[in-house]
Every structure is written in structure tokens, then in C-alpha cells.
mmCIF file of the N, C-alpha and C atoms, coordinates in Angstrom:
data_MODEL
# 
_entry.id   MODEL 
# 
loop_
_atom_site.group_PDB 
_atom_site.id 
_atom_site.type_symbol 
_atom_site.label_atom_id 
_atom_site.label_alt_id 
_atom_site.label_comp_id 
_atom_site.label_asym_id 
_atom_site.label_entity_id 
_atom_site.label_seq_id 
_atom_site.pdbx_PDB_ins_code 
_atom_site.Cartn_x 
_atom_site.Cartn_y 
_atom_site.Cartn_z 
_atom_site.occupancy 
_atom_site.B_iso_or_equiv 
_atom_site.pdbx_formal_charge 
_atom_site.auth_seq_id 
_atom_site.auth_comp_id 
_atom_site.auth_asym_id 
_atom_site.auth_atom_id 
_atom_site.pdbx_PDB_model_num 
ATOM 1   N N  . UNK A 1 1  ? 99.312  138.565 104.811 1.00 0.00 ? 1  UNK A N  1 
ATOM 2   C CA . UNK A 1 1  ? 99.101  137.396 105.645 1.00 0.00 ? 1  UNK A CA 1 
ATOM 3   C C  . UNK A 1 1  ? 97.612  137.071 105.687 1.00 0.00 ? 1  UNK A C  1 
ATOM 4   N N  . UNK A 1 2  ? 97.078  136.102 105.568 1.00 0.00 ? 2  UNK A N  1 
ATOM 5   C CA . UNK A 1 2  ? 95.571  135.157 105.492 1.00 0.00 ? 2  UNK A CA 1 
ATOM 6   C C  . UNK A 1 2  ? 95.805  135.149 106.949 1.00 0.00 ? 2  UNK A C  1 
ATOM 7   N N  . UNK A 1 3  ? 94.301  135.902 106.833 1.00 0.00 ? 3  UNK A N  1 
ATOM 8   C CA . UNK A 1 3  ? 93.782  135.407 108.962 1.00 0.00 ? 3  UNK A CA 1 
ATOM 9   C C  . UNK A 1 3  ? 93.772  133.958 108.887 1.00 0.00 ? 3  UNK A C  1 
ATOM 10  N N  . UNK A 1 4  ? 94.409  133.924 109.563 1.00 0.00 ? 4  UNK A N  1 
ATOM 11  C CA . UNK A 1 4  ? 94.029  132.323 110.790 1.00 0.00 ? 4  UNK A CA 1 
ATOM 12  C C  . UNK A 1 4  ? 92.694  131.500 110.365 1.00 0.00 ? 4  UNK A C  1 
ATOM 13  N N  . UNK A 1 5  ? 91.796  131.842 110.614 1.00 0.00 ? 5  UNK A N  1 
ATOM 14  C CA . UNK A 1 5  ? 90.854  131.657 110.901 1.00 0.00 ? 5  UNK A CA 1 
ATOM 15  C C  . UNK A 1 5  ? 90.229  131.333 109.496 1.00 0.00 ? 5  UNK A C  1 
ATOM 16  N N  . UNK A 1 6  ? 90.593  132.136 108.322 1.00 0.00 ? 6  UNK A N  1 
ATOM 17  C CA . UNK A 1 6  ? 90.214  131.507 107.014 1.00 0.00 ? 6  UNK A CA 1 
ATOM 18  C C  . UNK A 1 6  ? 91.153  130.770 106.305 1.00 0.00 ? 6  UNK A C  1 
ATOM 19  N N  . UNK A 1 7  ? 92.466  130.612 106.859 1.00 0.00 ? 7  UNK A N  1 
ATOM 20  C CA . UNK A 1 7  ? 93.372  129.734 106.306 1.00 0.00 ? 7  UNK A CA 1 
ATOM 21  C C  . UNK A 1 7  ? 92.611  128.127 106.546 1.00 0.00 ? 7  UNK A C  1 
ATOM 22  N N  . UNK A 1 8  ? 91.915  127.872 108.134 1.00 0.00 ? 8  UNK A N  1 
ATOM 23  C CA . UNK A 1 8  ? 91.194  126.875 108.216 1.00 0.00 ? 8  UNK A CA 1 
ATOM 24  C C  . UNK A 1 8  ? 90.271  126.221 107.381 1.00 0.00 ? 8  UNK A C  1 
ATOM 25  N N  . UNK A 1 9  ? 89.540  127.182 106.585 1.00 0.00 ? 9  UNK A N  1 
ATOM 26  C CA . UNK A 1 9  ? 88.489  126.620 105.781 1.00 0.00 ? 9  UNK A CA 1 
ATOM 27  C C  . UNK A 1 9  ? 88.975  126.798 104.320 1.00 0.00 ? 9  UNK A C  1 
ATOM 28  N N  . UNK A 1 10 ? 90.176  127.526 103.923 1.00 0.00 ? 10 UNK A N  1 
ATOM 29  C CA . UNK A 1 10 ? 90.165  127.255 102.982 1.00 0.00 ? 10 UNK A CA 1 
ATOM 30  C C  . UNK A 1 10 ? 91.080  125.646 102.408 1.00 0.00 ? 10 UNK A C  1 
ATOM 31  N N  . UNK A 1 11 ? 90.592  125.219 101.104 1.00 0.00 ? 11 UNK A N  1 
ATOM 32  C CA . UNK A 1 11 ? 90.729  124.006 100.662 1.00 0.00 ? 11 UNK A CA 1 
ATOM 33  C C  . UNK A 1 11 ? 91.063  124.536 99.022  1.00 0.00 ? 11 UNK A C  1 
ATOM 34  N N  . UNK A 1 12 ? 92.076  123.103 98.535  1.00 0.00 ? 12 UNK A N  1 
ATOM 35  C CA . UNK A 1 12 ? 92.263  123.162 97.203  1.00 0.00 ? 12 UNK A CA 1 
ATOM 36  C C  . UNK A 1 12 ? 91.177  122.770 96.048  1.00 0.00 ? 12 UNK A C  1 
ATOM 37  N N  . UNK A 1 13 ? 90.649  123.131 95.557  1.00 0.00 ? 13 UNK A N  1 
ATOM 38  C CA . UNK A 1 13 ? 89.785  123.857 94.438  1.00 0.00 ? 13 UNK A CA 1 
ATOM 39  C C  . UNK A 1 13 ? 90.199  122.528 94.260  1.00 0.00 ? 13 UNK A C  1 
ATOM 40  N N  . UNK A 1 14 ? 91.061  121.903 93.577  1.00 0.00 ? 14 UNK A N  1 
ATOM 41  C CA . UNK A 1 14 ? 91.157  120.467 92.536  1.00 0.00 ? 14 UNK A CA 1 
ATOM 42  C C  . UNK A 1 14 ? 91.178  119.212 93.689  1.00 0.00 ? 14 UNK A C  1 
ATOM 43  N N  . UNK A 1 15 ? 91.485  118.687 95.048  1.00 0.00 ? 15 UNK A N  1 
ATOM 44  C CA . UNK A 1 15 ? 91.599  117.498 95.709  1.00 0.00 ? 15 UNK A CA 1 
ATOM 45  C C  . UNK A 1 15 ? 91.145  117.721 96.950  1.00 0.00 ? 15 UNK A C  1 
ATOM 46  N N  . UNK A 1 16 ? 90.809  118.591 97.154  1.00 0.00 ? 16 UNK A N  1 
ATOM 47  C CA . UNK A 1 16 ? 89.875  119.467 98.213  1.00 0.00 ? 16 UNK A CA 1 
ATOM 48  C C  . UNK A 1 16 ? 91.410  119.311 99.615  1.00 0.00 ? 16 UNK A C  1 
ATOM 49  N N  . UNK A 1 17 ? 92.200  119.365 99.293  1.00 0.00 ? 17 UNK A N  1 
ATOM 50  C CA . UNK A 1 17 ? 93.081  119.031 100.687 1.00 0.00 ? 17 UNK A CA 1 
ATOM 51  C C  . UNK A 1 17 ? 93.221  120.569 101.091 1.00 0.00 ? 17 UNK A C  1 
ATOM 52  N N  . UNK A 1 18 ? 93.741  120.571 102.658 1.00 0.00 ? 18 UNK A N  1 
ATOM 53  C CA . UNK A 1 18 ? 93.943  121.778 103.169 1.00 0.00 ? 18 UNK A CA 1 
ATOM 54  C C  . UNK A 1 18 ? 95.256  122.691 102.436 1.00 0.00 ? 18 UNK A C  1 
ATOM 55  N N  . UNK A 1 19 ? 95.134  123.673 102.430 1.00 0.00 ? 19 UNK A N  1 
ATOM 56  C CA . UNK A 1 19 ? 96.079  124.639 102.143 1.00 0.00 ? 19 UNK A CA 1 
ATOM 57  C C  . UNK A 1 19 ? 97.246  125.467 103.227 1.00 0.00 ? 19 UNK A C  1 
ATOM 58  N N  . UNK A 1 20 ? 98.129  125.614 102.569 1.00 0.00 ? 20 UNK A N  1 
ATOM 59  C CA . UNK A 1 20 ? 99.188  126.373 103.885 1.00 0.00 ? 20 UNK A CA 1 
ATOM 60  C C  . UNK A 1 20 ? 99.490  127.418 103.044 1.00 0.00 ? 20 UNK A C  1 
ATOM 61  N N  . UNK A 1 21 ? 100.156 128.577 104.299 1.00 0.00 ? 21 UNK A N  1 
ATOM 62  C CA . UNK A 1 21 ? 101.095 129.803 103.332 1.00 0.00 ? 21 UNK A CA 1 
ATOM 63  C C  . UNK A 1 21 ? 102.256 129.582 103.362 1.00 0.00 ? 21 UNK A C  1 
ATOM 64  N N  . UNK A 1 22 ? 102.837 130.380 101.913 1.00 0.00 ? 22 UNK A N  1 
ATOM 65  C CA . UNK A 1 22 ? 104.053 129.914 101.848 1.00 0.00 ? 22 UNK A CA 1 
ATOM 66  C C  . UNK A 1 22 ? 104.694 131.123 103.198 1.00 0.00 ? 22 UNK A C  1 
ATOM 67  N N  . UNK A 1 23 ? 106.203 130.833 102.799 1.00 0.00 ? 23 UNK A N  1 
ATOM 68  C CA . UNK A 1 23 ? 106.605 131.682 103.685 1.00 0.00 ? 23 UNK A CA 1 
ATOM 69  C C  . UNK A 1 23 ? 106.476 133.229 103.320 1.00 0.00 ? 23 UNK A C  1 
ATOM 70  N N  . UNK A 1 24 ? 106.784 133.408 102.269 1.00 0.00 ? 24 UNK A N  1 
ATOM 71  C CA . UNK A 1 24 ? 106.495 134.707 101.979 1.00 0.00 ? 24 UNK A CA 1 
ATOM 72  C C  . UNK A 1 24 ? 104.768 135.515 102.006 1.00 0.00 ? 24 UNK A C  1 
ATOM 73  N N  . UNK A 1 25 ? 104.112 134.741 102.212 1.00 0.00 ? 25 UNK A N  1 
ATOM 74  C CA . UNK A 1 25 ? 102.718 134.873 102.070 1.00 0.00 ? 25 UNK A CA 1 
ATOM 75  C C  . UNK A 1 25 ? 101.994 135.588 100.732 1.00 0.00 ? 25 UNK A C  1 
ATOM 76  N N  . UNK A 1 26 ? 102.872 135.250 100.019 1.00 0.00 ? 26 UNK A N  1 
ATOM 77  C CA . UNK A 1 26 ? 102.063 135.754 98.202  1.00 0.00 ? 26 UNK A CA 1 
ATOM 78  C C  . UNK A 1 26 ? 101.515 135.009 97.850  1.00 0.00 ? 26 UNK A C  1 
ATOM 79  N N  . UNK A 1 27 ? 101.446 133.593 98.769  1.00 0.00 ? 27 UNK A N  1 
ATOM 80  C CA . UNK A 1 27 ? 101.036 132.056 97.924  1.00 0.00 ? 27 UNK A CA 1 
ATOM 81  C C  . UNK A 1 27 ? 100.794 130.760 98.596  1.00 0.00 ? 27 UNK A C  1 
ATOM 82  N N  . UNK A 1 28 ? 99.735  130.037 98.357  1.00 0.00 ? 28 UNK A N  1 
ATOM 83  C CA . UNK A 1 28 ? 98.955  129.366 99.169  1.00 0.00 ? 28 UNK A CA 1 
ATOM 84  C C  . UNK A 1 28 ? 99.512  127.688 98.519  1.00 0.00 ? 28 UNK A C  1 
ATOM 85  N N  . UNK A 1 29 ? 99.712  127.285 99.164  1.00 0.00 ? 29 UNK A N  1 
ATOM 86  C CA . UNK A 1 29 ? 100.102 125.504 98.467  1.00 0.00 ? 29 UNK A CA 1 
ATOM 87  C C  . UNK A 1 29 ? 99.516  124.486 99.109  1.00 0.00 ? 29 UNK A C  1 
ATOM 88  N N  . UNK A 1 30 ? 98.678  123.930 98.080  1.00 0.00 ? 30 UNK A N  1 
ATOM 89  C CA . UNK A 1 30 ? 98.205  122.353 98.601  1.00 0.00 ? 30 UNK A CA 1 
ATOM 90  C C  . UNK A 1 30 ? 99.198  121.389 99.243  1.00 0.00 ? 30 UNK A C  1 
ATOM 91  N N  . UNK A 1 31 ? 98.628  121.170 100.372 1.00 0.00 ? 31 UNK A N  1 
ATOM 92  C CA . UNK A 1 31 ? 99.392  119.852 101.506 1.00 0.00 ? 31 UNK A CA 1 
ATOM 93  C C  . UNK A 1 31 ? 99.505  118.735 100.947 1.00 0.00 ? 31 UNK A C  1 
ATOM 94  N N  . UNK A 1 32 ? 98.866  118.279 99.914  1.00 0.00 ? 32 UNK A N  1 
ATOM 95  C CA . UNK A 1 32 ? 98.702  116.608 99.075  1.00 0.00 ? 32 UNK A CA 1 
ATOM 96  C C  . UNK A 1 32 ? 99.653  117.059 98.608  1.00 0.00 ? 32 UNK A C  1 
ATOM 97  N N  . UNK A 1 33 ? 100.690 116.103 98.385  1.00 0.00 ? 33 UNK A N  1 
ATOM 98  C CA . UNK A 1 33 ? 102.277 116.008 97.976  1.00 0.00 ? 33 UNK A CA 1 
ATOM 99  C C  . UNK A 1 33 ? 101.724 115.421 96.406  1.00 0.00 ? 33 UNK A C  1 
ATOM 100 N N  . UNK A 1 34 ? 100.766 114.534 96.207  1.00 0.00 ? 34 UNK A N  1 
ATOM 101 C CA . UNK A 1 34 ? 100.404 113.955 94.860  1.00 0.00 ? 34 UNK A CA 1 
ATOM 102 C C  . UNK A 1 34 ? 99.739  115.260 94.161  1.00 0.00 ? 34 UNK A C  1 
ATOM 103 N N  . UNK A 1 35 ? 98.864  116.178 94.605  1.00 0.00 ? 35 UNK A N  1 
ATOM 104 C CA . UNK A 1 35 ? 98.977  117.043 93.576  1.00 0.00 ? 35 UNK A CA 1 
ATOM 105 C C  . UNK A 1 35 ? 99.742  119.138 93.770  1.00 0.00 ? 35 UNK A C  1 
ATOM 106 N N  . UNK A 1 36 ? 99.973  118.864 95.134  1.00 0.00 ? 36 UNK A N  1 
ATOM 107 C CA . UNK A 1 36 ? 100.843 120.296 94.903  1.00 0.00 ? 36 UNK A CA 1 
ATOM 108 C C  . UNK A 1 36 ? 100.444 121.462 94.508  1.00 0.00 ? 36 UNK A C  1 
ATOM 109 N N  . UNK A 1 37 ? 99.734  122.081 94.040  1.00 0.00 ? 37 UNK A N  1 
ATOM 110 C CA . UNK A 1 37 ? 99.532  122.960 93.667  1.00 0.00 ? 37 UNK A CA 1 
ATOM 111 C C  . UNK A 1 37 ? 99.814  124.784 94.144  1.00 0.00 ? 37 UNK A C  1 
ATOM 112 N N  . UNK A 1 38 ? 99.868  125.388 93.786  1.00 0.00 ? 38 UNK A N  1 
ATOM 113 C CA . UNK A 1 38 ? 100.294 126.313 94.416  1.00 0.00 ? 38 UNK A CA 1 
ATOM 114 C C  . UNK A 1 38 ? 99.239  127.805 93.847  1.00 0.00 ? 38 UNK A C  1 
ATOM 115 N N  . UNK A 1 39 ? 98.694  128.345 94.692  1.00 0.00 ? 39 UNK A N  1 
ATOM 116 C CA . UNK A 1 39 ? 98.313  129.532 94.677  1.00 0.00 ? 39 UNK A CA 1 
ATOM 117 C C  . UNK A 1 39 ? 98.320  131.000 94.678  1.00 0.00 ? 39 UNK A C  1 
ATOM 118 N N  . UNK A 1 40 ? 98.614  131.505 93.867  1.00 0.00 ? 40 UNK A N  1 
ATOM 119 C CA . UNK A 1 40 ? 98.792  133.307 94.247  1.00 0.00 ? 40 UNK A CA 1 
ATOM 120 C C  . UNK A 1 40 ? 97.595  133.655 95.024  1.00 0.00 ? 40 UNK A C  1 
ATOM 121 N N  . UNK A 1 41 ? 98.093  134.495 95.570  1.00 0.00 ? 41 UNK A N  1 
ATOM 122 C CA . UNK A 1 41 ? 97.913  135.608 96.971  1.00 0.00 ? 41 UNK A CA 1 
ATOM 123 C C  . UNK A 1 41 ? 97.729  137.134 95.895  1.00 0.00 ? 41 UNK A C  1 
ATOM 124 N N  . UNK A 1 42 ? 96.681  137.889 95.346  1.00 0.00 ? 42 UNK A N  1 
ATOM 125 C CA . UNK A 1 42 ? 96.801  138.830 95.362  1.00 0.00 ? 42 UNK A CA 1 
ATOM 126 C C  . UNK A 1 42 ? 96.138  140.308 95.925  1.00 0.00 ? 42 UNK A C  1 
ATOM 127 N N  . UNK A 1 43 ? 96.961  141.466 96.517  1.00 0.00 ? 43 UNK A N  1 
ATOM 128 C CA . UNK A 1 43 ? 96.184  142.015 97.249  1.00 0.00 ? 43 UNK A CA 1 
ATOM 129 C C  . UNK A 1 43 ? 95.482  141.440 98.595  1.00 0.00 ? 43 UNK A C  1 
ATOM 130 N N  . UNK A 1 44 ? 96.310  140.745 99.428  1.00 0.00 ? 44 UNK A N  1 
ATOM 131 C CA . UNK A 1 44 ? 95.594  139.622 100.416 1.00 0.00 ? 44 UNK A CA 1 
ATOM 132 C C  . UNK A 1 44 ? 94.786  139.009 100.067 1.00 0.00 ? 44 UNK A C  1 
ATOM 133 N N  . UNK A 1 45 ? 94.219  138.952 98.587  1.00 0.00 ? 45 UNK A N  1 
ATOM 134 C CA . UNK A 1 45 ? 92.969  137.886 98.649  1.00 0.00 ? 45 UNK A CA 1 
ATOM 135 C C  . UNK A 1 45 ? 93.798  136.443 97.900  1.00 0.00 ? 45 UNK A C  1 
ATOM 136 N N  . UNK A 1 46 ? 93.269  135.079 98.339  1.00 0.00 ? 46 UNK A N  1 
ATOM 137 C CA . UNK A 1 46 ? 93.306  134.405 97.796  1.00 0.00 ? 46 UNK A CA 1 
ATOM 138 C C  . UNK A 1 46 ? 93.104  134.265 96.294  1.00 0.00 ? 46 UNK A C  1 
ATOM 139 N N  . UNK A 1 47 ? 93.440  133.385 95.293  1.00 0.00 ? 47 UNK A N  1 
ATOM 140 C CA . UNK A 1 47 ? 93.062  133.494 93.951  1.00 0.00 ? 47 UNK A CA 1 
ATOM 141 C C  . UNK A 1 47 ? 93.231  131.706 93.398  1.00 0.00 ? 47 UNK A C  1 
ATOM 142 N N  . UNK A 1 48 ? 91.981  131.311 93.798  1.00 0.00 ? 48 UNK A N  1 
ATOM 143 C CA . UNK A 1 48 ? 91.884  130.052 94.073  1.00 0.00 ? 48 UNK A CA 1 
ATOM 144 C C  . UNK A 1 48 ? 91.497  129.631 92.416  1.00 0.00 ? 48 UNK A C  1 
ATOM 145 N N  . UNK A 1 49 ? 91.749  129.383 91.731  1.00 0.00 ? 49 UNK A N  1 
ATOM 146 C CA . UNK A 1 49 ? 91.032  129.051 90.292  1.00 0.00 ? 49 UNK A CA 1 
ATOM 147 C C  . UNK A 1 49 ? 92.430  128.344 89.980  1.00 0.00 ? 49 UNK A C  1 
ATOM 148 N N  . UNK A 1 50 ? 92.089  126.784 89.729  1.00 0.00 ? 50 UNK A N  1 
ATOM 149 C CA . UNK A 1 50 ? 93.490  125.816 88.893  1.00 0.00 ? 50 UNK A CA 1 
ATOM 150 C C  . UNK A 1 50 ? 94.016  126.684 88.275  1.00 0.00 ? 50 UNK A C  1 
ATOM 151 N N  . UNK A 1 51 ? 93.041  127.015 86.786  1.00 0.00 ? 51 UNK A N  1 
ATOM 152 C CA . UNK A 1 51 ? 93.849  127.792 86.103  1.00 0.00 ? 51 UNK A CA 1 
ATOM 153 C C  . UNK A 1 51 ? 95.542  128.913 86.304  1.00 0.00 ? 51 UNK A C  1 
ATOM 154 N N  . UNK A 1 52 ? 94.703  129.349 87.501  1.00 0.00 ? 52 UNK A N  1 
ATOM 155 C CA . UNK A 1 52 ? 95.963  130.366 87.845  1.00 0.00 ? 52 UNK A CA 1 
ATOM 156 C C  . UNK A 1 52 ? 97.044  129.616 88.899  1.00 0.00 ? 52 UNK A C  1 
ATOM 157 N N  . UNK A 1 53 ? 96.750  128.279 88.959  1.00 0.00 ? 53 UNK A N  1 
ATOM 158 C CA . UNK A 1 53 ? 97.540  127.776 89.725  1.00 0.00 ? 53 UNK A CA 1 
ATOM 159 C C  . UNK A 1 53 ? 98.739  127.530 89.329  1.00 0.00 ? 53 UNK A C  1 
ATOM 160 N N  . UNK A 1 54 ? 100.230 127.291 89.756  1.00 0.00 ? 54 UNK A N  1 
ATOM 161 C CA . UNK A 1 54 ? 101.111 126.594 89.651  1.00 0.00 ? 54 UNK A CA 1 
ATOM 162 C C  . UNK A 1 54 ? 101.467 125.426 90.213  1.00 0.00 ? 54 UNK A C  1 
ATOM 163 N N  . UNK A 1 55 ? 102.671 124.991 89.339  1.00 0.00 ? 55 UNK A N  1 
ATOM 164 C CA . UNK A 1 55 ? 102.787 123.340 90.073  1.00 0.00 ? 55 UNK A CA 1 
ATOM 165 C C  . UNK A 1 55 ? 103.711 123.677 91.108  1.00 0.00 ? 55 UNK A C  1 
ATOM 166 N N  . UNK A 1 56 ? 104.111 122.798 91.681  1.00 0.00 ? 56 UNK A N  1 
ATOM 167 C CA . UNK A 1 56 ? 105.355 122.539 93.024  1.00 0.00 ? 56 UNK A CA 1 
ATOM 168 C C  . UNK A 1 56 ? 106.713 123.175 92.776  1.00 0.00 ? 56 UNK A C  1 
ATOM 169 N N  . UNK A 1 57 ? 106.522 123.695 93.498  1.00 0.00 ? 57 UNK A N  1 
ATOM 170 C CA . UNK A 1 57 ? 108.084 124.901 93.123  1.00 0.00 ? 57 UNK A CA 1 
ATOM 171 C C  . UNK A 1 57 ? 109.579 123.823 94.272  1.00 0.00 ? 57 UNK A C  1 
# 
């Protein structure tokens, strides 16, 4: 689980929009519905790089 507190500041790397966790918390997804993106979670750390991103599940 991402503290609170840095879920706030973190932002998507490509449209800068805010980020949420998924439910399972392995994975972070951009709130902009136009680009979606989705993030792995590894070891609690974020892993913010497009590259490793996925699209909209």
C-alpha cells in the first residue's frame, strides 16, 4: 500500500494527471480516461517510467 500522503504528489510521468491505486495495490493508474495508463508497484515502490507502463486494463 502507497502512504497517503505520497499517493498525493504523485503524478503520471506522460499527462501529468493524478494517479490512484488499484485495488490490489501492485499498480498505480492514471485518472485521465484519454490516456490511462497503468503502473507497476514493485516492492512498495512505485515504477513510474512509460516504458514499463501498461495500457487500460
Amino acid at each position: 500500500m502507497i502512504e497517503p500522503s505520497l499517493l498525493e504528489i504523485l503524478a503520471c510521468p506522460k499527462c501529468h494527471a493524478p494517479l490512484r491505486e488499484e485495488a490490489d495495490a501492485t499498480k498505480l493508474a492514471c485518472t485521465d480516461p484519454a490516456c490511462g495508463l497503468v503502473y507497476p508497484v514493485r516492492d512498495g515502490i512505485p515504477v513510474l517510467l512509460i516504458d514499463e507502463a501498461t495500457g487500460p486494463e
